[in-house]
KOLKE-64869 format. One record per atom (N, C-alpha, C): residue in one letter; x negated, y, z negated. Coordinates in steps of 0.05 Angstrom, whole numbers, padded with zeros to 5 digits, always signed. Each point is the difference from the previous one (the first is absolute). Layout:
% KOLKE-64869
AXYZ/...
% end
This chain:
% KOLKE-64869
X-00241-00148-00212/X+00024-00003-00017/X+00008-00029-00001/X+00009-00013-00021/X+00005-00028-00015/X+00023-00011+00024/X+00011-00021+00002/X+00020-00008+00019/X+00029+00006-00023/X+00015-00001+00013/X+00025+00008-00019/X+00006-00031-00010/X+00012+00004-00030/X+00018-00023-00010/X+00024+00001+00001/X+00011-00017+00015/X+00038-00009-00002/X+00003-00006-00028/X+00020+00027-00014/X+00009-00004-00025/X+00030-00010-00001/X+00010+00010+00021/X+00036-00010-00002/X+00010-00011+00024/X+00021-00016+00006/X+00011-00003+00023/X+00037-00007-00004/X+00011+00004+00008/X+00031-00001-00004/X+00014-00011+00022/X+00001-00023+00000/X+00008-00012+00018/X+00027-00015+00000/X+00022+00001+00013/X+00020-00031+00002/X+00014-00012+00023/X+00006-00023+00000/X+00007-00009+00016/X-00020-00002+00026/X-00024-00010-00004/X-00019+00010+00021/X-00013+00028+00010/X+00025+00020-00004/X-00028+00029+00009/X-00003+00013-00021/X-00020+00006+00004/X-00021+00024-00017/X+00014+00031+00008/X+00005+00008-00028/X+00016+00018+00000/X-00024+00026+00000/X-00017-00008-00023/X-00024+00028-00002/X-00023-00018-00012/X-00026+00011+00003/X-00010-00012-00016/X-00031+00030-00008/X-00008-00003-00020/X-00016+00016-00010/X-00026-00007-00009/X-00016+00012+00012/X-00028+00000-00005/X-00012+00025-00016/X-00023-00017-00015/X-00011+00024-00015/X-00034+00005+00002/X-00008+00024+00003/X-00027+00007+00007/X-00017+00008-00025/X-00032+00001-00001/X-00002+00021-00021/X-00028+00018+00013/X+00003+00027-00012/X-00026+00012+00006/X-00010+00013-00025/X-00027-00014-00007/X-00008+00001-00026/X+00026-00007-00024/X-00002+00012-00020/X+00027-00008-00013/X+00026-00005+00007/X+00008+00018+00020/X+00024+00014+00011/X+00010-00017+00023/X+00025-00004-00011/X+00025-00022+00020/X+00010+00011+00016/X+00009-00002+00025/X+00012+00000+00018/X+00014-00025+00008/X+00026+00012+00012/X+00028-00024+00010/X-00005+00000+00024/X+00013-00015+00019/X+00004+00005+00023/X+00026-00028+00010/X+00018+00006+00004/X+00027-00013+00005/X+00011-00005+00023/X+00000-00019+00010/X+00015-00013+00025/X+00036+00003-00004/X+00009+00011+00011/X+00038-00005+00004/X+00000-00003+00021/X+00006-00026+00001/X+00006-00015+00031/X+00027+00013+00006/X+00018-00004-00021/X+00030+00002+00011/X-00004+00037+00002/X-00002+00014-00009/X+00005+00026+00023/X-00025+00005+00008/X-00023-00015+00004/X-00021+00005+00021/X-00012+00034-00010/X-00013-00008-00023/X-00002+00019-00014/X-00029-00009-00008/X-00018+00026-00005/X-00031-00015-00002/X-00003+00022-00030/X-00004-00004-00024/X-00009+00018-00027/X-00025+00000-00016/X-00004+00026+00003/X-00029-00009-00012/X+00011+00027-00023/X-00009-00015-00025/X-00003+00014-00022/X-00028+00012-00013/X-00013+00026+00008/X-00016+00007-00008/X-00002+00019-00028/X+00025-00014-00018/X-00013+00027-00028/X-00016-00012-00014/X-00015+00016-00011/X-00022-00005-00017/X-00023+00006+00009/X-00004-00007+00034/X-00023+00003+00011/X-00011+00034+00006/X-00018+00004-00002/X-00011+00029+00005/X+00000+00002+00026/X+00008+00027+00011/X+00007+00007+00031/X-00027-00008+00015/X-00021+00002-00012/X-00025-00007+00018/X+00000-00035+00006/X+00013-00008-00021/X+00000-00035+00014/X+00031-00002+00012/X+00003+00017+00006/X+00038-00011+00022/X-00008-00006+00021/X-00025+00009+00017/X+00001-00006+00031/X-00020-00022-00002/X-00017-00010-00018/X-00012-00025-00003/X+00029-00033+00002/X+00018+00012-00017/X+00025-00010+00004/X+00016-00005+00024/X+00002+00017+00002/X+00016+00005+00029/X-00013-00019+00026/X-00028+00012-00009/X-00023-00022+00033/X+00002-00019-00004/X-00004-00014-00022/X+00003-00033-00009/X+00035-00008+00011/X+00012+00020-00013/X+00038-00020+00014/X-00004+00009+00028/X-00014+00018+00014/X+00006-00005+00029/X-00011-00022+00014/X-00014-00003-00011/X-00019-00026+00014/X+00008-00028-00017/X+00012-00010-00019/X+00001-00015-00001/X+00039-00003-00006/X+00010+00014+00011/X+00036+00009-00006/X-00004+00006+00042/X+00018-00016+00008/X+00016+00011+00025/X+00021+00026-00001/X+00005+00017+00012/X+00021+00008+00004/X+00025-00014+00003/X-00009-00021+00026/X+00019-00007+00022/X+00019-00016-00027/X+00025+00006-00004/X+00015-00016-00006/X+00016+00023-00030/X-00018+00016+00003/X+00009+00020-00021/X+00014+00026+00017/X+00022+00005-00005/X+00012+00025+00011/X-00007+00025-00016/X-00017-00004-00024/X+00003+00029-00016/X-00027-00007-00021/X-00016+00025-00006/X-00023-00006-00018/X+00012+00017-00024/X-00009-00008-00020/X+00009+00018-00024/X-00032+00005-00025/X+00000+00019-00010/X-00017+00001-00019/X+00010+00014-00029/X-00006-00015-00014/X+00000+00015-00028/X-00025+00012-00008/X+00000+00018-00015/X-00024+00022-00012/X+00018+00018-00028/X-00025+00001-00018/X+00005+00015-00020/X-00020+00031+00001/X-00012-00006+00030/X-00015+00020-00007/X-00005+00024+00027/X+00025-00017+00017/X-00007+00025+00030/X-00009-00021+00010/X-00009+00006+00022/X-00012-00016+00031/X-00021+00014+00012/X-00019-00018-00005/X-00015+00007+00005/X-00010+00013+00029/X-00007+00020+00014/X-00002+00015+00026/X-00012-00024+00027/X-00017-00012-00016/X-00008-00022+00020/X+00031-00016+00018/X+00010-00020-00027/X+00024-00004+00008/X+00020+00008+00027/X+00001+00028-00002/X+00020+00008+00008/X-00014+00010+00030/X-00026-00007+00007/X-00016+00000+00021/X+00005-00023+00018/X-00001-00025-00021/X-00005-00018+00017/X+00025-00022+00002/X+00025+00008-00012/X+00024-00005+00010/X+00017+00026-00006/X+00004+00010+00031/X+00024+00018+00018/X+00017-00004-00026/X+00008+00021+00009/X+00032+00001-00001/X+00006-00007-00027/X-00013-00004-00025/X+00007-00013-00026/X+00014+00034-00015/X+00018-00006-00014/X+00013+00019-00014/X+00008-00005-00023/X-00002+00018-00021/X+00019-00004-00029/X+00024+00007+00001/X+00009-00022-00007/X+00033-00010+00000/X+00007+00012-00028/X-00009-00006-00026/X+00008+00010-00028/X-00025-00005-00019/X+00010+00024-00015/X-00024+00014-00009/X+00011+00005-00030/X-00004-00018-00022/X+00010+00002-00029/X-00025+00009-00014/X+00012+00018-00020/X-00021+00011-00023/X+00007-00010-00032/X-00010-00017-00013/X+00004-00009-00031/X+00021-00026+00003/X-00022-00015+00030/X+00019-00026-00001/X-00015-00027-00016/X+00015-00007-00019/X-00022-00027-00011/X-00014+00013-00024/X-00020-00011+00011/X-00029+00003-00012/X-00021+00020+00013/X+00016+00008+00032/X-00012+00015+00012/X+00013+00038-00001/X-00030+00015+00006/X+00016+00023-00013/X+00006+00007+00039/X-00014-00007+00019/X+00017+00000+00027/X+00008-00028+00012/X+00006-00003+00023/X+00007-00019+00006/X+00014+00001+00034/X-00009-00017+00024/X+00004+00023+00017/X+00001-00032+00016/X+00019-00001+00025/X+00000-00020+00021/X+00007+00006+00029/X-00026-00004+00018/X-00007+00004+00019/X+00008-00019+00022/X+00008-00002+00023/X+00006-00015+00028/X+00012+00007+00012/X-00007-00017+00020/X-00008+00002+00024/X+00015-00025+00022/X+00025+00011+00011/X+00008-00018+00026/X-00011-00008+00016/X-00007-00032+00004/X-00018-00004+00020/X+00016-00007+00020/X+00014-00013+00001/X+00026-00004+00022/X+00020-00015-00002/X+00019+00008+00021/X+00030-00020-00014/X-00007-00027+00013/X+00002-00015-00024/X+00008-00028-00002/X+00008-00016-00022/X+00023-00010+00012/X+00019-00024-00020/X-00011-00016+00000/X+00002-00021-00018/X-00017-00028-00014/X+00021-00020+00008/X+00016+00015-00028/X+00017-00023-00005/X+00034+00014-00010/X+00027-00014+00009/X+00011+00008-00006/X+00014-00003-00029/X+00008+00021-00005/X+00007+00002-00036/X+00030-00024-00002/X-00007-00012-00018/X+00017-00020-00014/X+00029+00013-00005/X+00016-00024+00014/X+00027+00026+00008/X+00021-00031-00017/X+00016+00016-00013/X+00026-00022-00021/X+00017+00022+00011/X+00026-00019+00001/X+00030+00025-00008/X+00006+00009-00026/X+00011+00019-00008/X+00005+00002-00033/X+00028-00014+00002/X+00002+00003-00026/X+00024-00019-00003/X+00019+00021-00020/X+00026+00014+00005/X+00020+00015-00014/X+00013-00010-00019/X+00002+00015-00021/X+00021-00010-00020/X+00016+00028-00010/X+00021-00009-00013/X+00015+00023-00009/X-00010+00019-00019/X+00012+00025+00009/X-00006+00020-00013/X+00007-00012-00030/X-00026+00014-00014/X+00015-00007-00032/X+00007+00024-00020/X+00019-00002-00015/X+00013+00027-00010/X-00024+00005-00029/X+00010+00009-00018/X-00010+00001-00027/X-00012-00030-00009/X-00026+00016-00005/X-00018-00031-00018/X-00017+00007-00024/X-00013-00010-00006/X-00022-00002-00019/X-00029-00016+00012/X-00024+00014+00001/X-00017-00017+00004/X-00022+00000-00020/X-00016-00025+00005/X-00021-00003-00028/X-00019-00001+00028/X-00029+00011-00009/X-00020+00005+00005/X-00019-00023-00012/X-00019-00001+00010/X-00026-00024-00010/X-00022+00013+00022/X-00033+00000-00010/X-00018+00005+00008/X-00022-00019-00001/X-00015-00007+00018/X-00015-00025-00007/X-00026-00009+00024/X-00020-00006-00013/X-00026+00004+00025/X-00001-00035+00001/X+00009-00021-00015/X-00005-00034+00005/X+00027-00002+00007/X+00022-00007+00012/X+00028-00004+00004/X-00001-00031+00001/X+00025+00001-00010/X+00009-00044+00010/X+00007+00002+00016/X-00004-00024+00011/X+00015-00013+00027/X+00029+00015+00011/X+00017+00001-00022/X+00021+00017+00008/X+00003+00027+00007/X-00022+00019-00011/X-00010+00019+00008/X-00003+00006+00026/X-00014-00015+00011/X-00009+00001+00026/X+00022-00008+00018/X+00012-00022-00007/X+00021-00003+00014/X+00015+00020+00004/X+00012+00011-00015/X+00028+00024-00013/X-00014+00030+00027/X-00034-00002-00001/X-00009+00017+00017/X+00007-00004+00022/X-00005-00023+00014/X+00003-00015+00026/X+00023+00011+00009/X+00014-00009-00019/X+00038+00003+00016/X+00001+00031-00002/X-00020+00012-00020/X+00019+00039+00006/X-00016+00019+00023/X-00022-00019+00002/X-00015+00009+00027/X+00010-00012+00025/X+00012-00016-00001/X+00015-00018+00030/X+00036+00019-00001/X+00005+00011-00027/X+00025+00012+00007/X-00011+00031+00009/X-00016+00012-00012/X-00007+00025+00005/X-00016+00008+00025/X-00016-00005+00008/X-00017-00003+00026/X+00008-00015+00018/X-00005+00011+00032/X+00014-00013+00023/X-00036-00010+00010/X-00023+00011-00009/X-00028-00011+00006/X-00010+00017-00018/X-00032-00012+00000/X-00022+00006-00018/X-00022-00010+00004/X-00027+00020-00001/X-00021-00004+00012/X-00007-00034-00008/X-00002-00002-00025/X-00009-00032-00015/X+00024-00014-00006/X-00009-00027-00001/X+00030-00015-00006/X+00014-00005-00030/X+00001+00025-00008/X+00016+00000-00028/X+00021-00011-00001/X+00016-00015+00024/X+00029-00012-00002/X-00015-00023-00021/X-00021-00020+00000/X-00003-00027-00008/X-00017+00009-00032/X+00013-00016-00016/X-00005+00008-00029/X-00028-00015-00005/X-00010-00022+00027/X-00029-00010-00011/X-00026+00029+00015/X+00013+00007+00016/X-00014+00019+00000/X-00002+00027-00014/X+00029+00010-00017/X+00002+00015-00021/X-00021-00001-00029/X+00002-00035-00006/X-00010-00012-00025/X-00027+00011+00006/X-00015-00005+00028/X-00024+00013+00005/X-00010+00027-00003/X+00012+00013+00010/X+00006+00035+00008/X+00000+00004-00025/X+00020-00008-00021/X-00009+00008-00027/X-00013+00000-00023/X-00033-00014+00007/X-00007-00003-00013/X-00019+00028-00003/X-00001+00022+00004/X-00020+00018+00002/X+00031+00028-00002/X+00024-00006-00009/X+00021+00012+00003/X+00021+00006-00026/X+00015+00023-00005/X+00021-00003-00023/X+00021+00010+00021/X+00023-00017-00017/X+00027-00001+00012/X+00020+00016-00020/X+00018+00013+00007/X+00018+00005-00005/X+00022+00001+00006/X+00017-00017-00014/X+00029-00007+00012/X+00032+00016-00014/X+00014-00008+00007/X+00030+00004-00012/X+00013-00028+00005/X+00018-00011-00009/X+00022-00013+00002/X+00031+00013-00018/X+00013-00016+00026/X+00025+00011-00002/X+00027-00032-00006/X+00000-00007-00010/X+00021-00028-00017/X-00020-00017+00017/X-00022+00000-00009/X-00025-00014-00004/X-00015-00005+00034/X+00016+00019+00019/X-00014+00005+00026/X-00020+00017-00001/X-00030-00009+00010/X-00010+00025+00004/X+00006+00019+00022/X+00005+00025-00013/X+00012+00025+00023/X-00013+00017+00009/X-00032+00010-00015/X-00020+00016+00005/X-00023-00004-00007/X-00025+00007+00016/X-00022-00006-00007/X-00026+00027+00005/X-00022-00006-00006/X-00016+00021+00011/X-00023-00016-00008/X-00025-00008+00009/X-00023-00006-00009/X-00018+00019+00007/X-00019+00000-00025/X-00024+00008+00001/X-00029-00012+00013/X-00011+00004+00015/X-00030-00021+00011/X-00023+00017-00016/X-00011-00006-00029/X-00025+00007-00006/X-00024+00003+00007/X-00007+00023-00009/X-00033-00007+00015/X-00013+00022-00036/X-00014-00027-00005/X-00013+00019-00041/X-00017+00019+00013/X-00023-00014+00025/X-00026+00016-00009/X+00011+00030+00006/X+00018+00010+00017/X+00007+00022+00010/X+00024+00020-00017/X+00011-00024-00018/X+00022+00007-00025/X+00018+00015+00014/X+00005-00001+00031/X+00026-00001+00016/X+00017-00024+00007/X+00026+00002+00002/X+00020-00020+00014/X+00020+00006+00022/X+00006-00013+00020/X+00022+00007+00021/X+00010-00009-00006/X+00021+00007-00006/X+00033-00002+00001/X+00013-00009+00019/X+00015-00019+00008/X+00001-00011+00030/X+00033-00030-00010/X+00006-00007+00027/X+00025-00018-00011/X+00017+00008-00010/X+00010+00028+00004/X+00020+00012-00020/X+00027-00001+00025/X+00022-00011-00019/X+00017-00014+00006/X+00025-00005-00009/X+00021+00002+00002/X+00029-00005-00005/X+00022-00014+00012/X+00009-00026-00013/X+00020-00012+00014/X+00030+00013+00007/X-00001-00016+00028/X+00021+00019+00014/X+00029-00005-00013/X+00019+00026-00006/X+00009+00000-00018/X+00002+00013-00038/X-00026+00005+00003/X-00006+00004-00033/X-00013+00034+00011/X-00002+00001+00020/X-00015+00030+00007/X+00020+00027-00011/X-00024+00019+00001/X+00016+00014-00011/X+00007+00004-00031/X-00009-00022-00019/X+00007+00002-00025/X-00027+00013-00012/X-00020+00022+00010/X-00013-00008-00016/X-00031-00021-00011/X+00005-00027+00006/X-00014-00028-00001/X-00031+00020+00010/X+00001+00000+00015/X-00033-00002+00020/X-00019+00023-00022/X+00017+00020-00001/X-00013+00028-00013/X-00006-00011-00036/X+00011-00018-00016/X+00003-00010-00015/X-00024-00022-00010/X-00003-00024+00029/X-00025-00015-00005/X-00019+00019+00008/X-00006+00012+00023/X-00024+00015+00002/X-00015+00014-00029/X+00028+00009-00021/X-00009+00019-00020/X-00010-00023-00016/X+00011-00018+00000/X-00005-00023-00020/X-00033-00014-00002/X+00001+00000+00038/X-00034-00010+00009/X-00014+00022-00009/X-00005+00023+00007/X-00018+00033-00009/X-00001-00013-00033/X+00017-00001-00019/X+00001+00005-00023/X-00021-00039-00010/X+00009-00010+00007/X-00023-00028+00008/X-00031+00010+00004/X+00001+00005+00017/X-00032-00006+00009/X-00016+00024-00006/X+00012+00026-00006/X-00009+00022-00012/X-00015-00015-00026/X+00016-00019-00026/X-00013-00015-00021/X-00021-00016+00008/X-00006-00002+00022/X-00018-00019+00011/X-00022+00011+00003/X+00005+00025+00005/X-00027+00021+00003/X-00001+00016+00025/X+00016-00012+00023/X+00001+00014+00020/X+00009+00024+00003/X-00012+00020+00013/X-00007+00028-00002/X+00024+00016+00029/X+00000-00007+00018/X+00013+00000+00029/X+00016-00017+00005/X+00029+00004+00014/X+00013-00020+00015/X+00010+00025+00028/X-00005-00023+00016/X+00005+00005+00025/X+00020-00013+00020/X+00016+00015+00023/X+00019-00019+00008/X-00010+00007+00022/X+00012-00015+00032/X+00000+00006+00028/X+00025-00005+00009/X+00016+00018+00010/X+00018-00011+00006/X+00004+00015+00035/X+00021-00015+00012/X+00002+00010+00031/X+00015+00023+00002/X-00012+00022+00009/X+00003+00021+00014/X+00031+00006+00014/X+00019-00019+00003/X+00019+00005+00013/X+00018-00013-00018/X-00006+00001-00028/X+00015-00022-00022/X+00014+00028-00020/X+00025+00008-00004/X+00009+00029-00008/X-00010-00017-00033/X+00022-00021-00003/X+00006-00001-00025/X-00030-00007-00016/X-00017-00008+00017/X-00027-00010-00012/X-00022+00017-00020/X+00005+00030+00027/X-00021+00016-00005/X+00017+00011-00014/X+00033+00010-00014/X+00007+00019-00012/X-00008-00012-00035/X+00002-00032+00003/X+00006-00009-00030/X-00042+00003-00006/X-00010+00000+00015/X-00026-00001-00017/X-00002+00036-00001/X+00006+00018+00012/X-00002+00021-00008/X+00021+00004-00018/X+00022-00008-00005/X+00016-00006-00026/X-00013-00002-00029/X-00020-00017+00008/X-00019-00010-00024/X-00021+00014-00003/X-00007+00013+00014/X-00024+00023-00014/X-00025+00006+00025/X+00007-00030+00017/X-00025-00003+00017/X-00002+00020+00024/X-00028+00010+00004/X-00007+00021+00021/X-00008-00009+00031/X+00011+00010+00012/X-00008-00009+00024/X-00039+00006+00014/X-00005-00024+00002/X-00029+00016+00001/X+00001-00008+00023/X+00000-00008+00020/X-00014-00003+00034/X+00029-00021+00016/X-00009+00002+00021/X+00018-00018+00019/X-00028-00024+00017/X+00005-00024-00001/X-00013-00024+00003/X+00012-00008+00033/X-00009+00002+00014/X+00007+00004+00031/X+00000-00026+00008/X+00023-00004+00007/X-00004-00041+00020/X-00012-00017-00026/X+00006+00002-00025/X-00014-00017-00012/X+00010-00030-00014/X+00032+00000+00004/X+00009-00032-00004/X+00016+00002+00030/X+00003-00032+00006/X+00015-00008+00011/X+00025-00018-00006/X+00025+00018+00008/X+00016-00007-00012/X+00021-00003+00033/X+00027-00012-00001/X+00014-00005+00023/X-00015+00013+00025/X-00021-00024+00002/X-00021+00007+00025/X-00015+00025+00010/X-00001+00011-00020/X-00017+00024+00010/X-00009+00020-00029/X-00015+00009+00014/X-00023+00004-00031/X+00026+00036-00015/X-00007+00000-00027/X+00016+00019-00007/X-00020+00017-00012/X+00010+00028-00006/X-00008+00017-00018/X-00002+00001-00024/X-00015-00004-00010/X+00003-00005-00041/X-00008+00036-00012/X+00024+00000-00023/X-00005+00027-00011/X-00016-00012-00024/X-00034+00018-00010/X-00008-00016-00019/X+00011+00019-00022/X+00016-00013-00020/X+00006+00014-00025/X-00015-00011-00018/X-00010+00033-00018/X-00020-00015-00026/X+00011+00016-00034/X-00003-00014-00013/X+00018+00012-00037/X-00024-00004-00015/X-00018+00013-00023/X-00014-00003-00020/X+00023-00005-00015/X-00004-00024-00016/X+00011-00016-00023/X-00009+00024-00030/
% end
């Protein structure tokens, strides 16, 4: 098998946040993804036929450590292959979608290798403002943003979040983050008050839904359920087939507004972000567009 090529790396302020490599066997691509910050090891196997997954698998054991990864994950469009599940214990399906994408299954497998913290999650205070009574807000949707864009993000992610796995507080690292991303905002007498982005992925004609968000104060009106509909109705014209959210397991208002919106709960994602120092539960919710 070929040596892998480093296709992406995401880096600021000195650490390497993730970085992604890509394999091929005969035609057929394979990912395989470093997440330093929750010590997370991904290997994306759709496309590949179940008879080349453990050709896969032998190549990242031997040239992929464990040590430094607390959790292995696999994607598959097609099951897992029996070998697999021989030669790493303990691996389980976490969630199991049917008519996601481009794919008519779609299924993600892992496996806890053990607890360990990296690094701790990027901690700001929010900052309060007054409740606000009756408003009007205008909406804007947009995958290139200006400078102010990003800014206007900065400040509603430093008011809304107390931490976060990546450093979304800094708008040079936003300007980055969004280049592979659509945004959707609100403003409120020209504050932005809500947001929700989308992170694209064409070949799969799925998106996560992720960053969804409301300045403190404006909650409650509405705003969040409003851009989310706004982003769906976006990137659906785009061609995308699936949107997907994750949200934490112990989050009421999180998991009620995406099942608000139509989305099904398909699996529970065990220890899989780290958030105020210790890894959380993600519910994966998925919606055909």
């Amino acid at each position: 098998m070929p040596n892998l090529k480093k296709i992406k790396t995401v880096s600021y302020n000195g650490i390497d946040y993730f970085e992604v490599f890509e394999g091929l066997i005969g035609s057929q691509r394979y990912l395989i993804e470093e997440d330093f910050y929750n010590d997370r090891l991904k290997v994306h196997l759709t496309g590949l036929k179940p008879a080349d997954q453990p050709e896969v698998i032998a190549y990242m054991q031997k040239e992929f450590s464990f040590s430094g990864f607390s959790k292995l994950i696999l994607y598959t469009d097609v099951g897992l292959n029996p070998e697999i599940t021989q030669s790493i214990p303990m691996i389980e399906c976490e969630a199991r979608l049917n008519n996601f994408g481009r794919f008519q299954e779609y299924s993600i497998y892992s496996r806890v290798i053990f607890e360990k913290r990296k690094f701790e999650p990027m901690q700001i205070s929010p900052r309060k403002i007054t409740e606000k009574g009756n408003f009007k807000a205008e909406y804007k949707v947009f995958s290139q943003g200006e400078e102010r864009d990003y800014e206007g993000l900065s400040e509603l992610f430093k008011n809304s979040f107390t931490c976060y796995p990546f450093p979304i507080f800094y708008s040079p690292f936003l300007k980055l983050l969004c280049e592979s991303t659509v945004c959707s905002v609100a403003f409120v007498e020209g504050v932005m008050a809500a947001t929700a982005v989308a992170h694209i992925d064409n070949k799969s004609s799925t998106a996560e839904i992720a960053e969804c968000c409301t300045k403190e104060g404006f909650r409650g009106k509405g705003l969040n359920r409003k851009v989310i509909t706004n982003l769906e109705t976006f990137i659906k014209k785009t061609g995308i087939q699936s949107a997907y959210a994750l949200t934490r397991s112990d989050s009421d208002s999180a998991t009620n507004l995406f099942r608000a919106l139509g989305f099904s709960d398909s699996g529970l994602l065990k220890r899989n972000c780290l958030i105020d120092s210790s890894y959380k539960d993600l519910v994966f919710f998925h919606k055909r567009l």
